[in-house]
N, C-alpha and C positions, 0 to 999 in steps of 0.2 A: 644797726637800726638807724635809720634816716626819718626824721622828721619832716612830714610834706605839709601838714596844716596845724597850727596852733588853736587855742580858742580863737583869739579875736578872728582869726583869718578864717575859721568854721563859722563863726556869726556873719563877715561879710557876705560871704558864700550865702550863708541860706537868705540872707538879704537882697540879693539880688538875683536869687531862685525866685524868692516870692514876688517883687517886681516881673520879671519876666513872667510868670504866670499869669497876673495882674496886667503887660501889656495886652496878652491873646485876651484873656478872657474880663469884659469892661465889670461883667456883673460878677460875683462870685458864687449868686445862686445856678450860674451856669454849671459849676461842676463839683466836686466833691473831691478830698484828698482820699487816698486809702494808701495807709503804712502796711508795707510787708515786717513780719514780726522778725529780729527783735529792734535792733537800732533803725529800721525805716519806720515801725513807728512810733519812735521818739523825735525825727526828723520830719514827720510827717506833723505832730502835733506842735512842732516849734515854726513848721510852714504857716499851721493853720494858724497860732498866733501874731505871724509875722502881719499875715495877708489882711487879717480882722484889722490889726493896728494900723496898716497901710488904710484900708477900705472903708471904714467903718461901718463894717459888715459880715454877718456872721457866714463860716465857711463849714459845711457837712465834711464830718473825721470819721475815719472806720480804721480798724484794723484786721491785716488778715495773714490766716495762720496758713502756710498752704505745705506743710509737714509731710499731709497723706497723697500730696500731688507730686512730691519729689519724684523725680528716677532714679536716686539714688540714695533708697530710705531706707534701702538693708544694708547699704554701705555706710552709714551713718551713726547706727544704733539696734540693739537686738529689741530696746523696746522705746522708740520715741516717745517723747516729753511734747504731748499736744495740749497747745492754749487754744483758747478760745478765738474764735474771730469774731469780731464784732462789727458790724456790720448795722446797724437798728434805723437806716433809711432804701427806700428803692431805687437802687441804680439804672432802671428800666427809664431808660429816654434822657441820661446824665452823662453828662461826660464826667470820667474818673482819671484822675491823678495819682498812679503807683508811684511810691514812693520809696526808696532802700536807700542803702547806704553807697555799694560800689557793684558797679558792670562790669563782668568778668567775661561767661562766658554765654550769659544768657537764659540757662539751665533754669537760675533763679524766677526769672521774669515771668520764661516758659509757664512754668509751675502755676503762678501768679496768676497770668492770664487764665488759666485751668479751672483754677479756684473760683476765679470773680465771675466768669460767665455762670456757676452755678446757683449766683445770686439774682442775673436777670441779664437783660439787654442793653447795657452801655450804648447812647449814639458813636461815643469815642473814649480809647484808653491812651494816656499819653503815660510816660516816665517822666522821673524828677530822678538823681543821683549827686550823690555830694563826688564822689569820681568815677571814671568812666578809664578803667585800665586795659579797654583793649583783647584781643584773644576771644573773639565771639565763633562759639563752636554753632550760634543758630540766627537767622536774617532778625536779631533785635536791635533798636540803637534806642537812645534816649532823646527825650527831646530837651528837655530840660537839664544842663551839666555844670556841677560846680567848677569842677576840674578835669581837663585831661591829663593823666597820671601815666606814660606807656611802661610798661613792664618787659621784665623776663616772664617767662612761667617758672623760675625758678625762686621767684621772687613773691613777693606774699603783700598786699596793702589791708591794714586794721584799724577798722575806724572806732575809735574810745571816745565813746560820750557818759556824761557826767550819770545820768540814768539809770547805767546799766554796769560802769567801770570807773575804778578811782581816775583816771583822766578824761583830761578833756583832749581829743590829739587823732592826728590821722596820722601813720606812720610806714614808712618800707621796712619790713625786715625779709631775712632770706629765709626759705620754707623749712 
């Protein structure tokens, strides 16, 4: 196991996700975050805090579960654990901000996208990722990247945030 981001170095990171988001966009009522469940949206709501305290200005959070969008949801579990997605403004004429933790092969994003158009008509969906490991089995990329991470696909990257796992930590281990 290889350590690639500590805490402080996962707080610059999203510090300078949130800036960057902040140069595209002047106003922040332009767009709106949405965290893919589980760790994008814990990341997602440490953007929207970041962005508030940068802006001083409030930024629209949603979360979203995209479980029953999977292709590969009988590969996963004989009976999935679906949460809620929360969602409680209209994304029709907004541009959204997906939010995760790592880009692998895309599958996840796919899904994503799946999901959110069942909410309405985004003008535009951009990505935000704390790594981008490379290995895209579909035409997605990120716009927004903490880090470029390149891997094996024998290899495995686990991002532990405090939220959801006793660390704080991004980490390589082998599969």
């Amino acid at each position: 196991m290889k350590t690639l981001l500590d805490k402080e170095t996962i707080s610059r990171t999203l510090d300078r996700i949130a800036h960057e988001i902040l140069e595209h966009y002047k106003n922040p009522s332009e767009f709106a975050l949405v965290g893919i469940r589980t760790r994008g949206e814990f990341l997602a709501k440490r953007l929207q805090e970041r962005i508030e305290q940068f802006s001083k200005q409030k930024v629209l959070l949603g979360i979203l579960d995209i479980t029953l969008y999977r292709d590969d949801l009988t590969q996963i579990a004989n009976q999935p654990m679906l949460k809620a997605t929360e969602i409680d403004f209209d994304i029709t004429g907004k541009a959204i901000i997906l939010v995760d933790d790592v880009l692998y092969t895309g599958r996840t994003v796919r899904s994503a996208l799946n999901a959110l158009i069942d909410f309405g008509r985004p003008t535009k969906i951009e990505l935000a990722v704390i790594i981008d490991r490379g290995h895209r089995e579909l035409p997605i990329k990120a716009d927004y990247i903490g880090k470029n991470i390149p891997t094996s696909k024998e290899e495995k990257i686990e991002v532990r945030l405090k939220e959801c796992d006793t660390k704080e930590e991004v980490v390589l281990t082998e599969k």
